[in-house]
N, C-alpha and C positions, 0 to 999 in steps of 0.2 A: 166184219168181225162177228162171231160167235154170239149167242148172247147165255148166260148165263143165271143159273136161277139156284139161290142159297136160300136157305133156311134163317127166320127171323135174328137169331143169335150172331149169325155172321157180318153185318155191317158193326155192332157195338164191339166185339172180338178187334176188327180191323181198328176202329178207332184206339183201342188201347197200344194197336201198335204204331199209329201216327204218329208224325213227327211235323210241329209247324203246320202249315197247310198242304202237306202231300196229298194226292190227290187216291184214291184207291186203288185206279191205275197203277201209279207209281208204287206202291207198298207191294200189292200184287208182283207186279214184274220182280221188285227185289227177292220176296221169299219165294220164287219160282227161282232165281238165280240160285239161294241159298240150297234151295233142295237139289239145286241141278250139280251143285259144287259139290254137298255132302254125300249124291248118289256117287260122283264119280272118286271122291277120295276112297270112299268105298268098294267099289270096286278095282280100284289100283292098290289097293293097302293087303292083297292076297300076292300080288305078284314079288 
């Protein structure tokens, strides 16, 4: 796997978007879903 390197601000960001003990991982994966859903209503919302 990749590894990735954020700026200080971005693990307290993620925390605010926690839920329970999800893991960052997991939070990650969903708002990559969400932008992947948002890109494509996006671009089907011309047709």
């Amino acid at each position: 796997m990749p590894t990735i390197e954020v700026d200080e601000e971005t693990p307290d960001r993620l925390d605010g978007l926690r839920v329970e003990d999800e893991s960052y991982e997991e939070i990650i994966v969903e708002l990559i879903n969400i932008y992947e859903a948002e890109e494509l209503t996006l671009h089907h919302s011309g047709d």
